[in-house]
BATORZA-281324 format. One record per atom (N, C-alpha, C, O): residue number from 1; residue in three letters; x, y, z. Coordinates in steps of 0.1 Angstrom, whole numbers, plus 5000, padded with zeros to 4 digits. Atoms other than C-alpha are relative to their C-alpha. Layout:
BEGIN
+-----+------+------+-------+------+
!  nr ! rest ! east ! north !   up !
+-----+------+------+-------+------+
! NUM !  ALA !    X !     Y !    Z !
...
+-----+------+------+-------+------+
This chain:
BEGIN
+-----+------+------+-------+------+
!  nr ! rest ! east ! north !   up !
+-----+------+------+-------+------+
!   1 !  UNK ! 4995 !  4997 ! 5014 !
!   1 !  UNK ! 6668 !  8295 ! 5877 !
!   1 !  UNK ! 4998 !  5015 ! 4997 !
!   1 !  UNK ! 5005 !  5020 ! 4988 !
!   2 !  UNK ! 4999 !  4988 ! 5008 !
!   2 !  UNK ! 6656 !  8330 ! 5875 !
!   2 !  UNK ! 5007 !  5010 ! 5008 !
!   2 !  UNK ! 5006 !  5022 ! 5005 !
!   3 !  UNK ! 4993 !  4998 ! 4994 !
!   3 !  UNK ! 6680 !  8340 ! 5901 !
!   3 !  UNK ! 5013 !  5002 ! 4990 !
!   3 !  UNK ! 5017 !  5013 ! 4988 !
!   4 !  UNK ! 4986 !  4998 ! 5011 !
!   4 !  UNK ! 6711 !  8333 ! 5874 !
!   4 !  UNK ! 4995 !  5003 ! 4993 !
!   4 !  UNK ! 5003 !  5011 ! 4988 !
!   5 !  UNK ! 5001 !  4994 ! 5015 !
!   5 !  UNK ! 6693 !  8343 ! 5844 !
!   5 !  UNK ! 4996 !  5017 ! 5005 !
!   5 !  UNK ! 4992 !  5023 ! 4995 !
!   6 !  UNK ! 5005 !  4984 ! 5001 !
!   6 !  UNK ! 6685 !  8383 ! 5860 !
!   6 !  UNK ! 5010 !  5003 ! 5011 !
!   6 !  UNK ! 5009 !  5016 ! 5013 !
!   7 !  UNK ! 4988 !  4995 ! 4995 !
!   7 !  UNK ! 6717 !  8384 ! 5884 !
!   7 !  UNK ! 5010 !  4997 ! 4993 !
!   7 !  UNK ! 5015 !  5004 ! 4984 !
!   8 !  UNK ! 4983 !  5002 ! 5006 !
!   8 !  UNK ! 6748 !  8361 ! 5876 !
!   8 !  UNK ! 5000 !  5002 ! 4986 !
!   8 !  UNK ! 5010 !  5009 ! 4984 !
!   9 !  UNK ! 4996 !  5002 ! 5013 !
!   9 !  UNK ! 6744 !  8357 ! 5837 !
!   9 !  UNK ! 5005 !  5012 ! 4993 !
!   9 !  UNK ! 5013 !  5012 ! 4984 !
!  10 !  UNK ! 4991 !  4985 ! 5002 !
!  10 !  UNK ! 6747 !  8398 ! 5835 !
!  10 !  UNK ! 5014 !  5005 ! 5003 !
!  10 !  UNK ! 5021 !  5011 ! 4995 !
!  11 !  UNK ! 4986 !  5003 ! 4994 !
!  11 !  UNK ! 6778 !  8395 ! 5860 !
!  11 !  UNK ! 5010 !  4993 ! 4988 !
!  11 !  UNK ! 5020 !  4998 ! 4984 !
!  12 !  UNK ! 4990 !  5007 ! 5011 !
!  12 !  UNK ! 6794 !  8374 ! 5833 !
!  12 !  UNK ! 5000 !  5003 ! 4988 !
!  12 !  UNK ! 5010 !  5000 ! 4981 !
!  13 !  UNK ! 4998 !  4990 ! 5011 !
!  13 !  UNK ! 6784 !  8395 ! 5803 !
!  13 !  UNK ! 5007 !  5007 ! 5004 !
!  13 !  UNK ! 5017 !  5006 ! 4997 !
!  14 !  UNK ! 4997 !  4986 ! 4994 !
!  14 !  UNK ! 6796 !  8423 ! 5820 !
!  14 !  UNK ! 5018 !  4995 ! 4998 !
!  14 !  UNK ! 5027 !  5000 ! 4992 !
!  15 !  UNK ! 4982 !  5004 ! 4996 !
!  15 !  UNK ! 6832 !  8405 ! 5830 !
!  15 !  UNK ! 5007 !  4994 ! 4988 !
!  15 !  UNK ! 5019 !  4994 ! 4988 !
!  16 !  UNK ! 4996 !  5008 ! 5011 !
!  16 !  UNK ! 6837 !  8387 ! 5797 !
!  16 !  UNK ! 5003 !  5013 ! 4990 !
!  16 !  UNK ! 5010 !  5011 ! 4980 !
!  17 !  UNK ! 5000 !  4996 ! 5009 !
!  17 !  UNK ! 6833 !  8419 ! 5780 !
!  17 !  UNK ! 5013 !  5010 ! 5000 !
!  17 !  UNK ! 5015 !  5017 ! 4991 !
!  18 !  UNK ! 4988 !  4992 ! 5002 !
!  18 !  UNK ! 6867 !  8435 ! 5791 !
!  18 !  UNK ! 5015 !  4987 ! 4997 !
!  18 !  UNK ! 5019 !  4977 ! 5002 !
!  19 !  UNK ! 4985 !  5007 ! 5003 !
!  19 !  UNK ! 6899 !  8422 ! 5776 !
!  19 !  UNK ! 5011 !  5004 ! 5009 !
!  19 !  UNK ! 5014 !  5015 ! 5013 !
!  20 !  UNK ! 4987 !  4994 ! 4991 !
!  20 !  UNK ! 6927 !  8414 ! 5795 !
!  20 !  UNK ! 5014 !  5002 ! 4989 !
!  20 !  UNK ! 5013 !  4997 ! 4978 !
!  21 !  UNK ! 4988 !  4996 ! 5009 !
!  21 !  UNK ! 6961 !  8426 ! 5778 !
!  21 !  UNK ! 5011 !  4989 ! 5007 !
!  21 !  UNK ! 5017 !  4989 ! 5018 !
!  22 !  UNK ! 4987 !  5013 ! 4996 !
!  22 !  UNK ! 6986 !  8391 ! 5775 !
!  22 !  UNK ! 5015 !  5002 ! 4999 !
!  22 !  UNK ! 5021 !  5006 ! 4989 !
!  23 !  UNK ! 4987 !  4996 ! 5000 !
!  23 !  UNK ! 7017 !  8396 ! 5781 !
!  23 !  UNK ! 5014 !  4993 ! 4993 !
!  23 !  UNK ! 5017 !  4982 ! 4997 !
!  24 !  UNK ! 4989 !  5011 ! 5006 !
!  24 !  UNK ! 7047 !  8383 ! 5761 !
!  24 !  UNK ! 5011 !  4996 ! 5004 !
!  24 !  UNK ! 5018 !  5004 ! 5010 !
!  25 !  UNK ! 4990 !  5006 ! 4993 !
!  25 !  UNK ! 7072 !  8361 ! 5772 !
!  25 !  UNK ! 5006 !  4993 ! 4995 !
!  25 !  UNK ! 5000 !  4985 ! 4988 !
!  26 !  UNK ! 4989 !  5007 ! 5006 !
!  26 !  UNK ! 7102 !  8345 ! 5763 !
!  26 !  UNK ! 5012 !  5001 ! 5002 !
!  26 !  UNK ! 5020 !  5011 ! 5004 !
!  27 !  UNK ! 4988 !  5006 ! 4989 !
!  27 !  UNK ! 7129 !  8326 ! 5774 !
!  27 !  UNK ! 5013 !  5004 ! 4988 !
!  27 !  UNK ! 5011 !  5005 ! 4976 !
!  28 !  UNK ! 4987 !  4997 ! 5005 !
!  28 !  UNK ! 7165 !  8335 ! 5763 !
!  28 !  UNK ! 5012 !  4993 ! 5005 !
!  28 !  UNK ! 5018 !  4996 ! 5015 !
!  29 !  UNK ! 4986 !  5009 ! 4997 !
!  29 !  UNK ! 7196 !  8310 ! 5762 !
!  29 !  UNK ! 5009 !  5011 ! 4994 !
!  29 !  UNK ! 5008 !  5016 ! 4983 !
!  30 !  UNK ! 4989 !  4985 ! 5006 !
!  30 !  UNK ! 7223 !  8337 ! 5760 !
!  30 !  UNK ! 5012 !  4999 ! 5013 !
!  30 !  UNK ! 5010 !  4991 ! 5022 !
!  31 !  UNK ! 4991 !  4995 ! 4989 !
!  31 !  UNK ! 7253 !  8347 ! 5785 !
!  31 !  UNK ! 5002 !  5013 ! 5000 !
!  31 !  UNK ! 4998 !  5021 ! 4992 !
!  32 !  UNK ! 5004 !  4987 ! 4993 !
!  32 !  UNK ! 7259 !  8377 ! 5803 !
!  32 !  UNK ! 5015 !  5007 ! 4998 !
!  32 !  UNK ! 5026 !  5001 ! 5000 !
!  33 !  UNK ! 4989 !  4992 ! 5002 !
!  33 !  UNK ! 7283 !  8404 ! 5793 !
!  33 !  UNK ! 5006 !  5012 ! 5005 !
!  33 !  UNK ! 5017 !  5017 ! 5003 !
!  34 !  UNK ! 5001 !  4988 ! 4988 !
!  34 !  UNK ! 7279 !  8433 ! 5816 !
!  34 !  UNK ! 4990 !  4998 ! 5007 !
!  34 !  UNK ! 4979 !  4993 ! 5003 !
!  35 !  UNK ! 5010 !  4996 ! 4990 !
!  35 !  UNK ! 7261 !  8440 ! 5848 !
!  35 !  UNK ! 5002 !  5012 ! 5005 !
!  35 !  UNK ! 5014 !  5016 ! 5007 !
!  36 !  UNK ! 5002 !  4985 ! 4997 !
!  36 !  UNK ! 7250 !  8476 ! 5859 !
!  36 !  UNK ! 4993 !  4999 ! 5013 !
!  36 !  UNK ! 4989 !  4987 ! 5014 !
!  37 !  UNK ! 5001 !  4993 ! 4987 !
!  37 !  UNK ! 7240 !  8489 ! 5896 !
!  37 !  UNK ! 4998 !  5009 ! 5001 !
!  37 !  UNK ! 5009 !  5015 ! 5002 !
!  38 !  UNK ! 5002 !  4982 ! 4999 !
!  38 !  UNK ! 7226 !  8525 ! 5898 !
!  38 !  UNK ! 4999 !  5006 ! 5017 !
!  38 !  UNK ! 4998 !  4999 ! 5027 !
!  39 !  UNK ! 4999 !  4997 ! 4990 !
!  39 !  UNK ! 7227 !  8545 ! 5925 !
!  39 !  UNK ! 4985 !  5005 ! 5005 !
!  39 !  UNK ! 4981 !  5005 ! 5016 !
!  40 !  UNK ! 5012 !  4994 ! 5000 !
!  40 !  UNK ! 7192 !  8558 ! 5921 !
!  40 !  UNK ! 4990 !  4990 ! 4994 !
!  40 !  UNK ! 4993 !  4978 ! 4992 !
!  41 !  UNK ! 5007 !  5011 ! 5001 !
!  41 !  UNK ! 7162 !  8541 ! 5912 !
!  41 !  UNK ! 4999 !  4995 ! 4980 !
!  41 !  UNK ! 4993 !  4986 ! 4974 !
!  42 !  UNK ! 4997 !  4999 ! 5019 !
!  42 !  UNK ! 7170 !  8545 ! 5869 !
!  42 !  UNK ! 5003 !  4982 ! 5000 !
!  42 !  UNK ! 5006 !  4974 ! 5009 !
!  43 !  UNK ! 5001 !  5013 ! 4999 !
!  43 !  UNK ! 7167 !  8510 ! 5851 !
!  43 !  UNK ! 4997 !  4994 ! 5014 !
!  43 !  UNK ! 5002 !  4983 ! 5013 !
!  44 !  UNK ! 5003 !  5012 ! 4996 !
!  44 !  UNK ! 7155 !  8493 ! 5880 !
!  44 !  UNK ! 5007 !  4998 ! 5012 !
!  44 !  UNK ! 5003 !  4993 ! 5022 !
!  45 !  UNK ! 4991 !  4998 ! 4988 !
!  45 !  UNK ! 7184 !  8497 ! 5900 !
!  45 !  UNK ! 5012 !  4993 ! 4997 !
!  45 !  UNK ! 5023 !  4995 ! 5001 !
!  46 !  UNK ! 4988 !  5009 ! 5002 !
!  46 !  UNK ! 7202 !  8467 ! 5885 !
!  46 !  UNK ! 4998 !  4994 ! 4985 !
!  46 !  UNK ! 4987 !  4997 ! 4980 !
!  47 !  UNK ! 4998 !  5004 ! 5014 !
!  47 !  UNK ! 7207 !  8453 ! 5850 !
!  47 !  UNK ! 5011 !  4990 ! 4995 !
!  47 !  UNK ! 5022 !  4989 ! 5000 !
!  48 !  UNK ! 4986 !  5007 ! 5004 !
!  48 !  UNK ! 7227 !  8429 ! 5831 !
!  48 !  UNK ! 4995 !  4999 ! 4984 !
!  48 !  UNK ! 4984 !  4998 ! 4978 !
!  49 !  UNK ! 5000 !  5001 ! 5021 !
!  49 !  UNK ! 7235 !  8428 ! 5792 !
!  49 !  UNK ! 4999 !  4988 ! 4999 !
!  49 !  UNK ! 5001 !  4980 ! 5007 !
!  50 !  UNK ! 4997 !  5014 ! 5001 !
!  50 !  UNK ! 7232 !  8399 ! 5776 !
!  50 !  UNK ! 5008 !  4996 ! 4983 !
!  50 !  UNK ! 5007 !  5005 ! 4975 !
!  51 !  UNK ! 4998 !  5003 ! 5015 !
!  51 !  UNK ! 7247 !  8383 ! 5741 !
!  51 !  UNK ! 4990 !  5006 ! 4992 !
!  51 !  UNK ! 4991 !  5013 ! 4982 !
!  52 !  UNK ! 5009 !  5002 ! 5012 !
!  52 !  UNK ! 7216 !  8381 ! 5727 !
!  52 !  UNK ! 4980 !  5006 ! 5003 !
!  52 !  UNK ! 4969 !  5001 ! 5008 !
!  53 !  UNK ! 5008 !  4985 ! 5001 !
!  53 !  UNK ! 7191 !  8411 ! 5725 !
!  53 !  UNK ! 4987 !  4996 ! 5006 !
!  53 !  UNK ! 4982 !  4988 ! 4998 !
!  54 !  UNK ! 5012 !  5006 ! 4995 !
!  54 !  UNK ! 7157 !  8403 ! 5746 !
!  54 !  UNK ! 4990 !  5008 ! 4984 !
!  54 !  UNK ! 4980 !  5002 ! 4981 !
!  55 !  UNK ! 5010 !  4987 ! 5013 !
!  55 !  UNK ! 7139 !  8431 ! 5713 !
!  55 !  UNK ! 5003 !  4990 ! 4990 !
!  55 !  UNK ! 4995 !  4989 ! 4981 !
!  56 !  UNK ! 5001 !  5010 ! 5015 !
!  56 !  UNK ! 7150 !  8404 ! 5689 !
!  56 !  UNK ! 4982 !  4992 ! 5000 !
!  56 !  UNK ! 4975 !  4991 ! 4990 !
!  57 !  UNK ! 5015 !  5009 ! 4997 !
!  57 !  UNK ! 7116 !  8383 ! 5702 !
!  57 !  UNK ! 4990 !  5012 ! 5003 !
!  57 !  UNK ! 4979 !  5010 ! 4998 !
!  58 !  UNK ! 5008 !  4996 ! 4992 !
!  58 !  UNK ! 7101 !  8410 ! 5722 !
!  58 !  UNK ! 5004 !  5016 ! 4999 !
!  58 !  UNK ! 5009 !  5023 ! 5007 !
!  59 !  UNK ! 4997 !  4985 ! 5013 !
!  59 !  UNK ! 7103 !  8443 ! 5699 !
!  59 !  UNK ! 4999 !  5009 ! 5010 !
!  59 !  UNK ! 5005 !  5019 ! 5007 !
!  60 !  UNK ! 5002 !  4985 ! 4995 !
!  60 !  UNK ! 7092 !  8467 ! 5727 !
!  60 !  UNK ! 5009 !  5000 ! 5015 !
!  60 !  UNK ! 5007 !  5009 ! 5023 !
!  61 !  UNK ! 4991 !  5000 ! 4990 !
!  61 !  UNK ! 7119 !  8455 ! 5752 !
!  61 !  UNK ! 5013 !  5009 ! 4993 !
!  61 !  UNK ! 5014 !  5009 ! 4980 !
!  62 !  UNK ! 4990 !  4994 ! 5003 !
!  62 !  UNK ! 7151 !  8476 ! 5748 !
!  62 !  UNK ! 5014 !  4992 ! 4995 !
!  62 !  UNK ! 5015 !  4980 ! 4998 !
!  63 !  UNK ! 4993 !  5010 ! 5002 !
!  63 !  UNK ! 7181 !  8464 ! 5734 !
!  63 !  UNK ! 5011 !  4994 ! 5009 !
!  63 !  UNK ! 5016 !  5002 ! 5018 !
!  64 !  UNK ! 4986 !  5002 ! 4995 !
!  64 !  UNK ! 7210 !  8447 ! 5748 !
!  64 !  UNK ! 4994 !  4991 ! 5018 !
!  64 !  UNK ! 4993 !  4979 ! 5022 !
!  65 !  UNK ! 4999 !  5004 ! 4988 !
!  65 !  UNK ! 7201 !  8446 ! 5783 !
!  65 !  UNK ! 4986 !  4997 ! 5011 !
!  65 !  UNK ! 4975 !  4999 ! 5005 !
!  66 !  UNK ! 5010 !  5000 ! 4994 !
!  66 !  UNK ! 7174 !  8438 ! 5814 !
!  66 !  UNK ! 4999 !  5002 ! 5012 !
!  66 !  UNK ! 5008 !  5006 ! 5019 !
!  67 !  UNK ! 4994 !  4995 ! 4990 !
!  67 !  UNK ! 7167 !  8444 ! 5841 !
!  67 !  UNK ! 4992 !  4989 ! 5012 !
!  67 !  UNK ! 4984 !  4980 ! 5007 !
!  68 !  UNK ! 5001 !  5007 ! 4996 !
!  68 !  UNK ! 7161 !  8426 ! 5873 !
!  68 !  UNK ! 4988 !  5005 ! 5014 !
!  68 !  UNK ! 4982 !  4998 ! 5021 !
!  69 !  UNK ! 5012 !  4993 ! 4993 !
!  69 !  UNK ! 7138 !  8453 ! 5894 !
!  69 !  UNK ! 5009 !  5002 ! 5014 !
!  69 !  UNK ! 5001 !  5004 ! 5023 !
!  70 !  UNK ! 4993 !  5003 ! 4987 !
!  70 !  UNK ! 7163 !  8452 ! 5924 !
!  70 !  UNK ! 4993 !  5015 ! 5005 !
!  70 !  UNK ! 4994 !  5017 ! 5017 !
!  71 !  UNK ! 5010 !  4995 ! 4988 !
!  71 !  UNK ! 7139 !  8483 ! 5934 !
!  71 !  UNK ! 4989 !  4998 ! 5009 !
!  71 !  UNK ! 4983 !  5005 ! 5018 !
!  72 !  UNK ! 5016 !  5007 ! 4993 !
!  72 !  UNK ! 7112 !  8460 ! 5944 !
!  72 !  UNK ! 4989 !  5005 ! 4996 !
!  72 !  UNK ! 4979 !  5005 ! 5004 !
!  73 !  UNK ! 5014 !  4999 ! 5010 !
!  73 !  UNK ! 7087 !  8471 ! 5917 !
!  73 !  UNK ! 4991 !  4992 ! 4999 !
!  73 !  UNK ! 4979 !  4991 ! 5002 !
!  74 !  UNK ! 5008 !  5014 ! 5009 !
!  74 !  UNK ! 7081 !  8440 ! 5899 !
!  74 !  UNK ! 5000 !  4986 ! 5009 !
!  74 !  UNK ! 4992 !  4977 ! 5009 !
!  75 !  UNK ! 4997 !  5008 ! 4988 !
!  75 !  UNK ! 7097 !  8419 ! 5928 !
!  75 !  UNK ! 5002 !  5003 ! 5013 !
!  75 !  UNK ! 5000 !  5015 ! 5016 !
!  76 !  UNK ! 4995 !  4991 ! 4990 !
!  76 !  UNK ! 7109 !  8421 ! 5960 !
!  76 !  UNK ! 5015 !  5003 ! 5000 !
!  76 !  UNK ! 5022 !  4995 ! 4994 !
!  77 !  UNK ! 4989 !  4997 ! 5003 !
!  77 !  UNK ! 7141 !  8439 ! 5964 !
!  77 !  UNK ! 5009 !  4988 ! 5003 !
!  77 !  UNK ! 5015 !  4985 ! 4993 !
!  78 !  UNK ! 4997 !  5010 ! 5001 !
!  78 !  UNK ! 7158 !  8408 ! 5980 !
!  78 !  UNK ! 5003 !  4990 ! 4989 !
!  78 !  UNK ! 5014 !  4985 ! 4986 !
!  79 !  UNK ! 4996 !  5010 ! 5012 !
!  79 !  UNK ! 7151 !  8385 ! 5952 !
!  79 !  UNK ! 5005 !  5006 ! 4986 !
!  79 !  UNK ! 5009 !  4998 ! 4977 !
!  80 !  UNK ! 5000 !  4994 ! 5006 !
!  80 !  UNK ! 7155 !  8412 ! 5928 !
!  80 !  UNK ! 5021 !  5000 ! 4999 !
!  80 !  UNK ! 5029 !  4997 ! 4991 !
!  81 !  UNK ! 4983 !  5000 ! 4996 !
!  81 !  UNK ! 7193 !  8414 ! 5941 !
!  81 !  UNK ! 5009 !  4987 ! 4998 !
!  81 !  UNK ! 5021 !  4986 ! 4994 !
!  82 !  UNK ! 4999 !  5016 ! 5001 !
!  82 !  UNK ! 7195 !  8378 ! 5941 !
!  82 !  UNK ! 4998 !  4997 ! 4987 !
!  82 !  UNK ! 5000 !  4985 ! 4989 !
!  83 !  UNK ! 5005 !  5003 ! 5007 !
!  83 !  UNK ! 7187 !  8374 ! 5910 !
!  83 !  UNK ! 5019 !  5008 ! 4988 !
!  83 !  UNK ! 5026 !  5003 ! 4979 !
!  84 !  UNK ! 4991 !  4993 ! 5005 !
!  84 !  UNK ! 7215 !  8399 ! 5898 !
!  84 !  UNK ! 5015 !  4988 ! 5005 !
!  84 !  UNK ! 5024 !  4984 ! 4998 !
!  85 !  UNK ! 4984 !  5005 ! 4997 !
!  85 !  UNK ! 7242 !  8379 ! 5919 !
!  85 !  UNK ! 4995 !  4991 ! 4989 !
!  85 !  UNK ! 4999 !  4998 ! 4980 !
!  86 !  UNK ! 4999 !  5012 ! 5005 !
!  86 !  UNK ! 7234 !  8349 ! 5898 !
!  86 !  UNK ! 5003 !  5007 ! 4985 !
!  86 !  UNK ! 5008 !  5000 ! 4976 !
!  87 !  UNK ! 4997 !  4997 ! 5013 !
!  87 !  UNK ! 7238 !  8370 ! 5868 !
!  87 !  UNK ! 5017 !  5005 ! 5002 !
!  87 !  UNK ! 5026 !  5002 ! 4994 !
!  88 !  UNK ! 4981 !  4999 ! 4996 !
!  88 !  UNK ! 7274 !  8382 ! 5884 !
!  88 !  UNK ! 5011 !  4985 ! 4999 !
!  88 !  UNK ! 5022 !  4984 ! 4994 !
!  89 !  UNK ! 4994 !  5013 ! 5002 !
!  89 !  UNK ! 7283 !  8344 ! 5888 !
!  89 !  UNK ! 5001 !  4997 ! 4982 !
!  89 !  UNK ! 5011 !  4994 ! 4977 !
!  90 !  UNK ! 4995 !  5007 ! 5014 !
!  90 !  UNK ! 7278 !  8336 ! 5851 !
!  90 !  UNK ! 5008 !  5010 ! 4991 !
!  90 !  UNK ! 5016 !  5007 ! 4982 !
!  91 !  UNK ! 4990 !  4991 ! 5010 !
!  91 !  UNK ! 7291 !  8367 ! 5837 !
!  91 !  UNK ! 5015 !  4999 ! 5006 !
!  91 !  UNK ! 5024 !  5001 ! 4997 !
!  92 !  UNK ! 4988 !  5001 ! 4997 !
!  92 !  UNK ! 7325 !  8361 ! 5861 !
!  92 !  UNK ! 5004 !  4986 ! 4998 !
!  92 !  UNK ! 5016 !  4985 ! 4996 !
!  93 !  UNK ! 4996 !  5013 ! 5005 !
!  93 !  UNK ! 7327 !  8322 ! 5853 !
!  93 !  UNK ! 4996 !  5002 ! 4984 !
!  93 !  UNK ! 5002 !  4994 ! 4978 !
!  94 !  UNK ! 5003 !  5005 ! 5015 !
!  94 !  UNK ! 7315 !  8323 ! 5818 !
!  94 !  UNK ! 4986 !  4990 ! 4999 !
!  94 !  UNK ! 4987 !  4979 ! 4993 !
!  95 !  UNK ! 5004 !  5015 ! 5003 !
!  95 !  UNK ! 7287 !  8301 ! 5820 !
!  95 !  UNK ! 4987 !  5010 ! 4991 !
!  95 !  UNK ! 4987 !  5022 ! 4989 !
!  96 !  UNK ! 5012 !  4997 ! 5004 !
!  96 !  UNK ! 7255 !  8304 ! 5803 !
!  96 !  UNK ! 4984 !  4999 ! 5006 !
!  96 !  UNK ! 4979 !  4992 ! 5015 !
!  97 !  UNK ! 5012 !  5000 ! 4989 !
!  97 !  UNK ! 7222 !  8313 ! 5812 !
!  97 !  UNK ! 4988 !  5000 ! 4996 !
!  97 !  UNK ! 4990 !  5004 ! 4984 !
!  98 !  UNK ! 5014 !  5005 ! 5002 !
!  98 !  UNK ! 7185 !  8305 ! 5807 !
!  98 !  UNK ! 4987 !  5015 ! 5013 !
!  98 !  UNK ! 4983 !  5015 ! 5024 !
!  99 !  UNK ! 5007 !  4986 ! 4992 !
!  99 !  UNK ! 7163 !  8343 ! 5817 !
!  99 !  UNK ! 4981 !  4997 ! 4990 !
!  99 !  UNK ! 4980 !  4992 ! 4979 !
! 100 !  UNK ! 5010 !  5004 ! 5000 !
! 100 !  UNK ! 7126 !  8340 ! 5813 !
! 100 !  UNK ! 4994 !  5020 ! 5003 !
! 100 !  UNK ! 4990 !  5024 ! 5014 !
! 101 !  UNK ! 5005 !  4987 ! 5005 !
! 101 !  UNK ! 7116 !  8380 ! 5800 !
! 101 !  UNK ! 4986 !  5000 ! 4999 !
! 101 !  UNK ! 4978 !  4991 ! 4995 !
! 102 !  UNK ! 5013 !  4999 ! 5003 !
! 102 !  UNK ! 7086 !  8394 ! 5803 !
! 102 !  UNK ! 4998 !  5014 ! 4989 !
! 102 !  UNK ! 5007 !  5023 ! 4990 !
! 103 !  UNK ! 5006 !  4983 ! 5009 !
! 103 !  UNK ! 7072 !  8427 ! 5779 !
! 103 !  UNK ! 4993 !  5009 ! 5006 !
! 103 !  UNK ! 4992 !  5021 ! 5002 !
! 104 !  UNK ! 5011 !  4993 ! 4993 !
! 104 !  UNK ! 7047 !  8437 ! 5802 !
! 104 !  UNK ! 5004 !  5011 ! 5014 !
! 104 !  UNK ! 4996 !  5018 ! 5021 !
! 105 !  UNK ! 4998 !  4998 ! 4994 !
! 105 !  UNK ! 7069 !  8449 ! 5826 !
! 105 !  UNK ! 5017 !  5005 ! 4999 !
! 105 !  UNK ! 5027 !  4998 ! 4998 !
! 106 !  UNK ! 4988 !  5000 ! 5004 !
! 106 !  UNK ! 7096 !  8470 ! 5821 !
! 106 !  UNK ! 5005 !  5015 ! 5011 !
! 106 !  UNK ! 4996 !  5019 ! 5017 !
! 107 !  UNK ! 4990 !  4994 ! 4997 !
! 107 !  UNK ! 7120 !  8495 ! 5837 !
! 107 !  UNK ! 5007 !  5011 ! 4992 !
! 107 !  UNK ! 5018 !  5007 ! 4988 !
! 108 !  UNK ! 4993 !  4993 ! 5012 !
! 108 !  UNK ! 7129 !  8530 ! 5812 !
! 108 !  UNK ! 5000 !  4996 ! 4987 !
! 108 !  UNK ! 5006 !  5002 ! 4978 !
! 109 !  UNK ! 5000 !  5009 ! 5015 !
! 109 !  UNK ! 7121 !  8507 ! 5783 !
! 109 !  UNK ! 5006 !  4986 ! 5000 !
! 109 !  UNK ! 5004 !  4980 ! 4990 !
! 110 !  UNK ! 4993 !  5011 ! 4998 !
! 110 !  UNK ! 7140 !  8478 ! 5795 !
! 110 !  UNK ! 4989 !  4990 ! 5009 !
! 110 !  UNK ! 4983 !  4992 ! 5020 !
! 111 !  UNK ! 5010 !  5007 ! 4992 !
! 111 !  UNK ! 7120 !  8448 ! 5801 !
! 111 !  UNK ! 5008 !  4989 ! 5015 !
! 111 !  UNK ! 5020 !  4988 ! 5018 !
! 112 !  UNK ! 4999 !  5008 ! 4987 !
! 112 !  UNK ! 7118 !  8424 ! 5835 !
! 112 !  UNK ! 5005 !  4987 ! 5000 !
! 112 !  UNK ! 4995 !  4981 ! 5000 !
! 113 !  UNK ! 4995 !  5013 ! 5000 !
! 113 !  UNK ! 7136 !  8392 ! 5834 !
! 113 !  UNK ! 4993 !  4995 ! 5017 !
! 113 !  UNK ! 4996 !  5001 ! 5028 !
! 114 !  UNK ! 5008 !  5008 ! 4983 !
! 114 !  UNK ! 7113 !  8368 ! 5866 !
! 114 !  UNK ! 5009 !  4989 ! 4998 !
! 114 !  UNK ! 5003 !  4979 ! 5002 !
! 115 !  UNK ! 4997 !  5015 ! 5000 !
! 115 !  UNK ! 7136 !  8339 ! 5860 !
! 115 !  UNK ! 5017 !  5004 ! 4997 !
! 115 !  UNK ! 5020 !  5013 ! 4990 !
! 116 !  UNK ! 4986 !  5001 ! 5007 !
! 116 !  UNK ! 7175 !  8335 ! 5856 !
! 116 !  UNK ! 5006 !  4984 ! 5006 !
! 116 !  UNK ! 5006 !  4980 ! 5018 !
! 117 !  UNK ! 4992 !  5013 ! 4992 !
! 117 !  UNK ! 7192 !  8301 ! 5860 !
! 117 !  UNK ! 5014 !  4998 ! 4990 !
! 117 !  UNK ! 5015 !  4995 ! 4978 !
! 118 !  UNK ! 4987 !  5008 ! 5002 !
! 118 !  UNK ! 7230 !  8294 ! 5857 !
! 118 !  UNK ! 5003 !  4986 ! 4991 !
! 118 !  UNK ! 5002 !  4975 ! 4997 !
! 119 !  UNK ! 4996 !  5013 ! 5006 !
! 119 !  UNK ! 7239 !  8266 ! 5833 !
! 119 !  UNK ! 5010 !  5001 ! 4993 !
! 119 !  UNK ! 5015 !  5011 ! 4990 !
! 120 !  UNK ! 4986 !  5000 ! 5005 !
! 120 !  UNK ! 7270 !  8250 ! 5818 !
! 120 !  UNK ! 5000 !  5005 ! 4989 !
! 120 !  UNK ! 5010 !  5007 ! 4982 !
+-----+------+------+-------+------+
């Protein structure tokens, strides 16, 4: 017992006593109205606009648009790319989409969409 009360129980004051910073997150039913491509690593590399403004929820994301990290920052470049085509499919069919924004993670001011799915 006096092992945990003069090692671990300090250990756990000690770790309890920094805050972690929560990140905000929120999903967006919207469709896609432009997609961007840079040549350099600006926004992200890749981007897509959407209807409906990710800063409306998530005040310190930029407006209009997101981005998808296709530098392999936030992700890897692969899925990062991947992630853009599927934003190319709904903005050339019209469909709508379901993107899953984060705040904590952003691109020039523009935050990180980890999620996009295609729906009717």
């Amino acid at each position: 017992m006096r092992v945990y009360t003069y090692i671990v129980l300090p250990i756990f004051l000690v770790l309890g006593s920094f805050s972690i910073a929560n990140a905000a997150v929120h999903t967006i039913f919207t469709t896609v109205e432009a997609v961007s491509v840079t040549s350099d690593n600006s926004f992200g590399g890749c981007m897509a606009k959407l209807s409906e403004s990710p800063s409306e929820n998530l005040p310190s994301c930029g407006e209009d648009w997101v981005t998808f990290s296709c530098t392999g920052e936030f992700t890897d470049m692969a899925r990062g790319y991947k992630m853009l085509d599927q934003a190319q499919l709904a903005f050339i069919s019209q469909k709508s989409v379901i993107l899953r924004v984060r705040d904590d993670l952003s691109h020039d001011g523009y935050c990180f969409s980890e999620r996009i799915n295609v729906s009717n």
